[in-house]
MARBA-3410 file (N, C-alpha, C, O; in Angstrom, 1 decimal):
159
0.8,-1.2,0.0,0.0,0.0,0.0,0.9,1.2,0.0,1.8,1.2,0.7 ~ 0.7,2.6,-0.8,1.5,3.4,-1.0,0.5,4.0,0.3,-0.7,4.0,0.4 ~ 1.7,4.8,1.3,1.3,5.9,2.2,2.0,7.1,1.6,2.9,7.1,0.9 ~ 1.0,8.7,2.2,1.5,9.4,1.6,1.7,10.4,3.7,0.8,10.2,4.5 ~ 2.6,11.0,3.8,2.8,11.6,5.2,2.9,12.9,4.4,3.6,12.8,3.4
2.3,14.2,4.9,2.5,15.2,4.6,2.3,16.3,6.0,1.5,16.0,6.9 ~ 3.2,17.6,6.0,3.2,18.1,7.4,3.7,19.2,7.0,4.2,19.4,5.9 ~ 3.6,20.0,7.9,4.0,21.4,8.0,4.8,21.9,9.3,4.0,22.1,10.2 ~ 6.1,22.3,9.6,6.9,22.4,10.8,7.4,23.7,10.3,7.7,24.1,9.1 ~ 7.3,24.1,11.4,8.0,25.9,11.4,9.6,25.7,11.8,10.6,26.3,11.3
9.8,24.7,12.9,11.4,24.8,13.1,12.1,23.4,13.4,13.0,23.1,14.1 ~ 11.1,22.8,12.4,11.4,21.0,12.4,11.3,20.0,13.2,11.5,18.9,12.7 ~ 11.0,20.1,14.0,10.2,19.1,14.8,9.2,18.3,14.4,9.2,17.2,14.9 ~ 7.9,18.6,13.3,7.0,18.1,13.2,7.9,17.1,11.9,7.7,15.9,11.9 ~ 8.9,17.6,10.9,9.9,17.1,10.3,10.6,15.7,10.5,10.5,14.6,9.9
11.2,16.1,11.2,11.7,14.7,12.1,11.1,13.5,12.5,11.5,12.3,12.6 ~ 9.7,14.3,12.9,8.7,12.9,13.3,8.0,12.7,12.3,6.9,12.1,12.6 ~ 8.1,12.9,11.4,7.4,12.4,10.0,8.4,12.0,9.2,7.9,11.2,8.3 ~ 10.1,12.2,9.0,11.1,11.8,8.8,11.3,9.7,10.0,11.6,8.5,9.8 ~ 10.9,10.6,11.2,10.9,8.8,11.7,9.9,7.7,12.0,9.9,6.7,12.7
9.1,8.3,11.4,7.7,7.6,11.6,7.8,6.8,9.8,7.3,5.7,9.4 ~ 8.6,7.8,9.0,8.4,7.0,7.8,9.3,5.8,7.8,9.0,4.9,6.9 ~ 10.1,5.5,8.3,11.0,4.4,8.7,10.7,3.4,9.2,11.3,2.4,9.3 ~ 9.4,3.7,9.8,8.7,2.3,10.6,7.5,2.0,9.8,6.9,1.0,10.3 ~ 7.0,2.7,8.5,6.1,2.0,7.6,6.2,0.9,6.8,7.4,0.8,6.4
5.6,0.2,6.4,5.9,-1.0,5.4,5.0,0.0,4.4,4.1,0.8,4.5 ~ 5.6,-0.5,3.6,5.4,0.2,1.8,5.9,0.9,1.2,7.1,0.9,1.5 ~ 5.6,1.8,0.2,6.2,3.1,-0.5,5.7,4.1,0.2,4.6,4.6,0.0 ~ 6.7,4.3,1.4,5.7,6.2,1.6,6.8,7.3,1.2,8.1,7.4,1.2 ~ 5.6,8.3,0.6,6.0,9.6,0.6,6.1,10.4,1.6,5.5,10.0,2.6
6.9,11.6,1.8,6.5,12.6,2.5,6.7,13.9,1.6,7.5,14.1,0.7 ~ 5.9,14.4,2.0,5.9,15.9,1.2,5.5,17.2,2.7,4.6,17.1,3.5 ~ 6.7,18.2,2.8,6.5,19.3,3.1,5.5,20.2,2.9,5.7,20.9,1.9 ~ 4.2,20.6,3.5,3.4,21.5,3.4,3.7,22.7,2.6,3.2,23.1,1.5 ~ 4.4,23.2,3.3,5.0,24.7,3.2,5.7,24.8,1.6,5.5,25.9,0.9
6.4,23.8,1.2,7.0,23.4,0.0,6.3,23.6,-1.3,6.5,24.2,-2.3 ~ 5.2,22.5,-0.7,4.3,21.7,-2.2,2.9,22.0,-1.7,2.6,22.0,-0.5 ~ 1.9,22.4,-2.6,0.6,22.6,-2.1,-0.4,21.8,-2.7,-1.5,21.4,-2.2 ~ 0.2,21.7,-4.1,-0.8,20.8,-5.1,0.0,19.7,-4.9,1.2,19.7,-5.0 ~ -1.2,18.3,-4.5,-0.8,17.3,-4.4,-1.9,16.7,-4.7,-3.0,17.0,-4.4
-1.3,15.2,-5.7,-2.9,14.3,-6.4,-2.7,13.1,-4.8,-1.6,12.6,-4.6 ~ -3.6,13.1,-4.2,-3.7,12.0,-3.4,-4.3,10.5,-3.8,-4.1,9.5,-3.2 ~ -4.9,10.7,-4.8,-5.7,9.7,-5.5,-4.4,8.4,-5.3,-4.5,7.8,-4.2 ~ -3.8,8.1,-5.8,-3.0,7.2,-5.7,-2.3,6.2,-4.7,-1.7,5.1,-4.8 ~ -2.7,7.4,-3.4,-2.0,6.6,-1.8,-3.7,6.3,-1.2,-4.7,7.1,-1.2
-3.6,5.0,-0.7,-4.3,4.3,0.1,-4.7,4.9,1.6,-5.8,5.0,2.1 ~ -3.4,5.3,2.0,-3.0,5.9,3.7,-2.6,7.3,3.7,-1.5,7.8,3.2 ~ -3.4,8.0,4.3,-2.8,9.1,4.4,-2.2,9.9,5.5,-3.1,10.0,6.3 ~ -1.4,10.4,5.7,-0.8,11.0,7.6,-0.5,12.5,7.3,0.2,13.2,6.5 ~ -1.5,12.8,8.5,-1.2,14.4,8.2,-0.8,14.6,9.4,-1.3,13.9,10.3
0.5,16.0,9.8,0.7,15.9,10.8,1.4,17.8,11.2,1.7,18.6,10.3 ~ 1.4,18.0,11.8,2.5,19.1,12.3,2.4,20.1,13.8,1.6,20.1,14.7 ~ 3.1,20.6,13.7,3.1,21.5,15.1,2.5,22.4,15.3,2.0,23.1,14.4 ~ 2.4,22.6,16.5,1.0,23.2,17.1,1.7,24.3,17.9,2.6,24.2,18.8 ~ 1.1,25.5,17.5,2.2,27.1,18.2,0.8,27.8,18.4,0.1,28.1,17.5
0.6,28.1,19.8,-0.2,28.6,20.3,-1.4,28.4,20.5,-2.2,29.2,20.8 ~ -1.6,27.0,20.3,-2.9,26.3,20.0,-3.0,26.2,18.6,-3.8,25.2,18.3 ~ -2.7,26.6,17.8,-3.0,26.4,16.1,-1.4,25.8,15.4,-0.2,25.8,15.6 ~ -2.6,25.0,14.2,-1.6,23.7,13.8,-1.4,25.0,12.5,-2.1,26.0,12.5 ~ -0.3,24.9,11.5,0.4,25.6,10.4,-1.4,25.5,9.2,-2.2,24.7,9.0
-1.2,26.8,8.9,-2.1,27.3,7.8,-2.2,26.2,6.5,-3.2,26.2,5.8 ~ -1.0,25.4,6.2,-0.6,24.4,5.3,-1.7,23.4,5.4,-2.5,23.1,4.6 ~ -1.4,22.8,6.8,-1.7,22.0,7.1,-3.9,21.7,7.1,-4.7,20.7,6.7 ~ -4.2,23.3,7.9,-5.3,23.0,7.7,-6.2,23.7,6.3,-7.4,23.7,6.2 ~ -5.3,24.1,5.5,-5.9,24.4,4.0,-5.6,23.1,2.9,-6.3,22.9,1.9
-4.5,22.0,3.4,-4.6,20.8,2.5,-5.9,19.9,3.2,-6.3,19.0,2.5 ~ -6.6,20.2,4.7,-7.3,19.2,5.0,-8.3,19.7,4.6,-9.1,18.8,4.3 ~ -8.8,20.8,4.5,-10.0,21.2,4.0,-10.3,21.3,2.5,-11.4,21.2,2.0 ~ -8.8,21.8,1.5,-9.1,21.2,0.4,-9.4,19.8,0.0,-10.1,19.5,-1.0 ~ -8.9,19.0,0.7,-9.2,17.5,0.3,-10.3,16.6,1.2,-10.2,15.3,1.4
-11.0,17.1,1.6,-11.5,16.8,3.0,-12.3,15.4,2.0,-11.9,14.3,2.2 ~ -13.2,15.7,1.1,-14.0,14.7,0.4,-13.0,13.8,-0.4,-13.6,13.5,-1.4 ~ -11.9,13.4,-0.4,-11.3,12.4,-0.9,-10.5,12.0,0.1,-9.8,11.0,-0.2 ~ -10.4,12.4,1.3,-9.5,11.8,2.6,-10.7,11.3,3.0,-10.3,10.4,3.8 ~ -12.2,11.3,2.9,-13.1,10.2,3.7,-13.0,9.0,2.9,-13.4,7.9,3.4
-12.4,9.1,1.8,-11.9,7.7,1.5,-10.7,7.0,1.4,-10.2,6.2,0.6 ~ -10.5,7.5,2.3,-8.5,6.9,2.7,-8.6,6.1,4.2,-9.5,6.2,5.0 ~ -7.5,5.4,4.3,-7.3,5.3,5.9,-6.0,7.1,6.5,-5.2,8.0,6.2 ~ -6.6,6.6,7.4,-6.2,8.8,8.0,-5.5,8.6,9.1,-5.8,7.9,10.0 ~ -4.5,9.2,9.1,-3.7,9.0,10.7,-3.4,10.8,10.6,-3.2,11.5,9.6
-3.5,11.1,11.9,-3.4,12.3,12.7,-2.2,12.5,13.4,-2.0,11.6,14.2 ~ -1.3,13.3,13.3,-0.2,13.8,14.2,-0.1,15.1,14.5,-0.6,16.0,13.7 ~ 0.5,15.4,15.8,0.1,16.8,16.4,2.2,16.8,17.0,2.7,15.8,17.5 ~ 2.8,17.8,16.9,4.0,17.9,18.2,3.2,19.3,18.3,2.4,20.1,17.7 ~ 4.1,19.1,19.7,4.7,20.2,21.0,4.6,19.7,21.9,4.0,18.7,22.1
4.9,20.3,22.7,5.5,20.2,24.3,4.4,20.5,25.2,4.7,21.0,26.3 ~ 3.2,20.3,24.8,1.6,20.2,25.5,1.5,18.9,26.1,2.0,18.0,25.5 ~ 1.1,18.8,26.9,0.9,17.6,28.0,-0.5,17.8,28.5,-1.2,18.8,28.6 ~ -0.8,15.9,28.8,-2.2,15.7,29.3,-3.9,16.2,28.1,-3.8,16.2,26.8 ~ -4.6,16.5,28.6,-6.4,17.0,28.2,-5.7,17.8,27.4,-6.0,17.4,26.3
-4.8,19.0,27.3,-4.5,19.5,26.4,-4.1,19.2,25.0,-3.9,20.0,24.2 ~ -4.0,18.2,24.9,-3.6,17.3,23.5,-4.8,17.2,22.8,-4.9,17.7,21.6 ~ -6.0,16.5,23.4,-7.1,16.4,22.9,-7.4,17.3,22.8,-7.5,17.3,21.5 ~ -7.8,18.6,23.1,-8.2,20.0,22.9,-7.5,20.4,21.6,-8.2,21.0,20.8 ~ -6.4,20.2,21.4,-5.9,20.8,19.7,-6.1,20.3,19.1,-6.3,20.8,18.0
-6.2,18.7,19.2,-6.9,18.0,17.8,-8.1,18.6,17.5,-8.1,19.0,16.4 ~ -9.3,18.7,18.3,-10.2,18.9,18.2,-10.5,20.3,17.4,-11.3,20.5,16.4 ~ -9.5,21.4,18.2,-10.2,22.5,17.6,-9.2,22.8,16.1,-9.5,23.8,15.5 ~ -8.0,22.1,15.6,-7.3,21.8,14.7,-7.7,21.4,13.6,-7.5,22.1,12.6 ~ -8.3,20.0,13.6,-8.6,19.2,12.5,-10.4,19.2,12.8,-11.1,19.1,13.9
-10.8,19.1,11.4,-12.4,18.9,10.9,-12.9,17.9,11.5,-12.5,16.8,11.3 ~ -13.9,18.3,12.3,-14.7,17.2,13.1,-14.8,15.7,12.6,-14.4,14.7,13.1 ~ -15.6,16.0,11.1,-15.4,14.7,9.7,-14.1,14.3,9.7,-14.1,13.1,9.4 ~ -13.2,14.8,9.9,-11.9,14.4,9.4,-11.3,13.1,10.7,-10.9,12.0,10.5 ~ -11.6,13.7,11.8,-11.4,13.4,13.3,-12.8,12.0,13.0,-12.5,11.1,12.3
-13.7,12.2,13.4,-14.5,11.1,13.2,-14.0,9.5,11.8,-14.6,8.4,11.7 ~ -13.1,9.9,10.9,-13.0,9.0,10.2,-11.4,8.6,10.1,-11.0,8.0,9.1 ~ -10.6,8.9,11.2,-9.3,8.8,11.4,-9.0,8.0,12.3,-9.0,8.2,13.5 ~ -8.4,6.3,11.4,-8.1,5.3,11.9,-7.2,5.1,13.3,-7.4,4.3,14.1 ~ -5.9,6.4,13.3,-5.3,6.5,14.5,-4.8,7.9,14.4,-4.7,8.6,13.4
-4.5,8.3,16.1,-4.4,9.9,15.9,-3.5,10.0,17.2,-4.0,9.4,18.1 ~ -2.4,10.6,17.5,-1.6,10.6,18.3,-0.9,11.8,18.3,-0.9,12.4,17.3 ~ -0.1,12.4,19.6,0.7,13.6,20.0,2.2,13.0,20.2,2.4,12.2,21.0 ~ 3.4,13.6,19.0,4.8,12.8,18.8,5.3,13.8,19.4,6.2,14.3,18.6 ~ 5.3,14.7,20.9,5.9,15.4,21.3,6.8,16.4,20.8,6.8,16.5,19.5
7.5,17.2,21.4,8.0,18.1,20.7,9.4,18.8,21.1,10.3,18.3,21.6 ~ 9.3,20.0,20.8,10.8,20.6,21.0,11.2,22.2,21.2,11.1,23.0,20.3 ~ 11.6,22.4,22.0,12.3,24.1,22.2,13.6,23.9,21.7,14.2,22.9,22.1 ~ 14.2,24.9,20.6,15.3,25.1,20.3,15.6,26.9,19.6,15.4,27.6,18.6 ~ 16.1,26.9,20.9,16.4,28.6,21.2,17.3,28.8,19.6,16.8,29.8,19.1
17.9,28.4,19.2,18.9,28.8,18.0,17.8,29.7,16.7,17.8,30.7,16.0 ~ 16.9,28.6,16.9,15.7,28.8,15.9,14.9,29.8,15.9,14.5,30.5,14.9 ~ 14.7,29.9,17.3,13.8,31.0,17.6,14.1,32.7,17.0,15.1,33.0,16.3 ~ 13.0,33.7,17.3,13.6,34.9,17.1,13.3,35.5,18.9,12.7,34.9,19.9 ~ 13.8,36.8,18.9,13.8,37.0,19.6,12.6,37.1,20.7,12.7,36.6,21.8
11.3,37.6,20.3,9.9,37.8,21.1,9.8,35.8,21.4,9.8,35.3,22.5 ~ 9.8,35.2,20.6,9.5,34.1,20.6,10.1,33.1,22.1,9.5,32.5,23.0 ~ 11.6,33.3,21.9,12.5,33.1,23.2,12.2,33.5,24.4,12.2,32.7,25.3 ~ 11.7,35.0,24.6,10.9,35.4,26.3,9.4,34.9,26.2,8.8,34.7,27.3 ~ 8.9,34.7,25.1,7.8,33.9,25.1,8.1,32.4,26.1,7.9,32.2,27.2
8.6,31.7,25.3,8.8,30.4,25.7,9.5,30.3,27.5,9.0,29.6,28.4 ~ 10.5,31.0,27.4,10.9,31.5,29.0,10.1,31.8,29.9,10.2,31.5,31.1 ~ 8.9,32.4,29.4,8.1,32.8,30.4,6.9,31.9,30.8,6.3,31.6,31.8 ~ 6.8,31.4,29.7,5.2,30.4,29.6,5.5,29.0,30.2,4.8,28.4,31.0 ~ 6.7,28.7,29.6,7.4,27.4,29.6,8.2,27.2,30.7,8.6,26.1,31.1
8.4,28.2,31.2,9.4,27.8,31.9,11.2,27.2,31.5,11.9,26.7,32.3 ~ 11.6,27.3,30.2,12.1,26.7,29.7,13.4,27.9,29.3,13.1,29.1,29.1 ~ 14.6,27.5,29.3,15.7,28.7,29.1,17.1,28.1,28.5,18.2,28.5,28.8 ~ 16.9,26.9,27.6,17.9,26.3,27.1,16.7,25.3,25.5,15.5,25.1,25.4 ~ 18.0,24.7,24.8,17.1,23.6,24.0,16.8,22.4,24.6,17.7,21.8,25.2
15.9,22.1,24.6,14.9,20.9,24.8,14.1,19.8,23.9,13.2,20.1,23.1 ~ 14.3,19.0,23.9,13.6,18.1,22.7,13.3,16.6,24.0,13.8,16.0,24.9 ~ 12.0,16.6,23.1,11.2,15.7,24.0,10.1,15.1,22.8,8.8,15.3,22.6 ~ 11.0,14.5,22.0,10.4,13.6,20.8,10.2,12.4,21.5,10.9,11.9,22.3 ~ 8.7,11.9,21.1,8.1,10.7,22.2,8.1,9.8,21.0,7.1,9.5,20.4
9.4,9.1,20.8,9.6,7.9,19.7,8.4,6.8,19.9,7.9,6.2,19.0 ~ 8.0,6.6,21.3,7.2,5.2,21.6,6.2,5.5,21.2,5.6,4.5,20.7 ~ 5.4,6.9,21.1,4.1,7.1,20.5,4.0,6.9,18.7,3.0,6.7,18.0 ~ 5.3,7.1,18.4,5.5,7.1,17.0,5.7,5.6,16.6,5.2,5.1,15.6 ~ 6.4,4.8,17.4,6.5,3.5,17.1,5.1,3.2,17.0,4.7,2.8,15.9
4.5,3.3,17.9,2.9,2.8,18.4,1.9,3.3,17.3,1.1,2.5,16.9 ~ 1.8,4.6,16.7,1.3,4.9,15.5,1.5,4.4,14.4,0.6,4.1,13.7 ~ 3.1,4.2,14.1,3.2,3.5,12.5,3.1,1.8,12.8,3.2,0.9,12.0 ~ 2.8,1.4,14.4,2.2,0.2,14.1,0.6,-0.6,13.8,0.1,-1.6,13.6 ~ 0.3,1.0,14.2,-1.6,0.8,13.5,-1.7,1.1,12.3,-2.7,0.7,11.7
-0.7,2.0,11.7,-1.0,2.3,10.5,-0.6,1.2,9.5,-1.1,1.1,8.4 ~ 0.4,0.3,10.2,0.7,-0.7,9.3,0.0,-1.9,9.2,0.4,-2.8,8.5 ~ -1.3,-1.9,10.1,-2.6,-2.9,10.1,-3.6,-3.1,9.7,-4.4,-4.1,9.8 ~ -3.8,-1.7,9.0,-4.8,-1.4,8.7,-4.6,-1.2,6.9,-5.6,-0.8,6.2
END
C-alpha cells in the first residue's frame, strides 16, 4: 500500500517525526513538506498522515488548507493524525479537536501527540521570552516521544 505523510513544521520538529515515523512504515511512503508543495494528487496513496506542530494552539495554515481542500477524498483513505509540541495531558485532545475537521477526526483510523521541541537557535527574539516565560524553559529541549511514533506506525501498518 503506498502511504502518503504530509506536514507542516515551522522549526522542524513536526519534520523529524514524520522523517521517523516513515521508517517504521511497510510500503512506499511519501513525505511531502506543506510549506514546499501545495498541489498534491492524493488519488493514488491508500494511507494518508497528516501531521505538524502546534504554536499557540494552532496547527500551520498548510496543514489546515490541504485538509479542507481535500477533506472529500480523505473520507476515503485510511487517515492518521499527528500533532508535536511540548503540551501535555487534556490539552492534546483540545488541539486535535479544535485543529482538525470534526469529519476528518471522526473518520481517522489512528491519531496521536509525537511530542516536541524548544530550540532557542531557531527562535527569534519575542518568541524566546515567550517560551521563558510560559514554559518555563531557558535552554534547547527536545522531548520527541519515539514510543508514540512506534505505536502509531504500528496501527498504520494494520490497517
Amino acid at each position: 500500500m503506498n502511504t502518503l505523510i504530509v506536514y507542516a513544521s515551522k522549526y522542524g520538529c513536526a519534520e523529524k517525526c514524520a522523517e521517523l515515523l516513515s521508517k517504521e512504515l511497510i510500503g512506499k511512503v511519501d513525505i511531502i513538506n506543506l510549506k514546499r508543495v501545495s498541489d498534491i494528487d492524493i488519488s493514488k496513496y491508500e494511507k494518508i498522515i497528516i501531521g505538524g506542530s502546534i504554536y499557540i494552539g494552532k496547527i500551520q495554515k498548510e496543514v489546515r488548507e490541504f485538509c479542507s481542500k481535500n477533506l472529500d477524498k480523505l473520507t476515503e483513505k485510511r487517515i492518521g493524525l499527528f500533532i508535536c509540541g511540548m503540551q501535555e495531558g487534556e490539552i492534546i485532545n483540545t488541539e486535535f479537536s479544535q485543529n482538525f475537521n470534526p469529519e476528518l477526526i471522526r473518520i481517522t483510523d489512528v491519531k496521536e501527540h509525537f511530542g516536541g521541541e524548544f530550540i532557542f537557535d531557531k527562535m527569534n527574539f519575542m518568541e524566546k521570552i515567550i517560551v521563558k516565560k510560559v514554559s518555563k524553559v531557558t535552554s534547547n529541549k527536545s522531548n520527541i516521544l519515539e514510543n508514540n511514533i512506534h505505536k502509531f506506525a504500528q496501527v498504520m501498518n494494520t490497517i
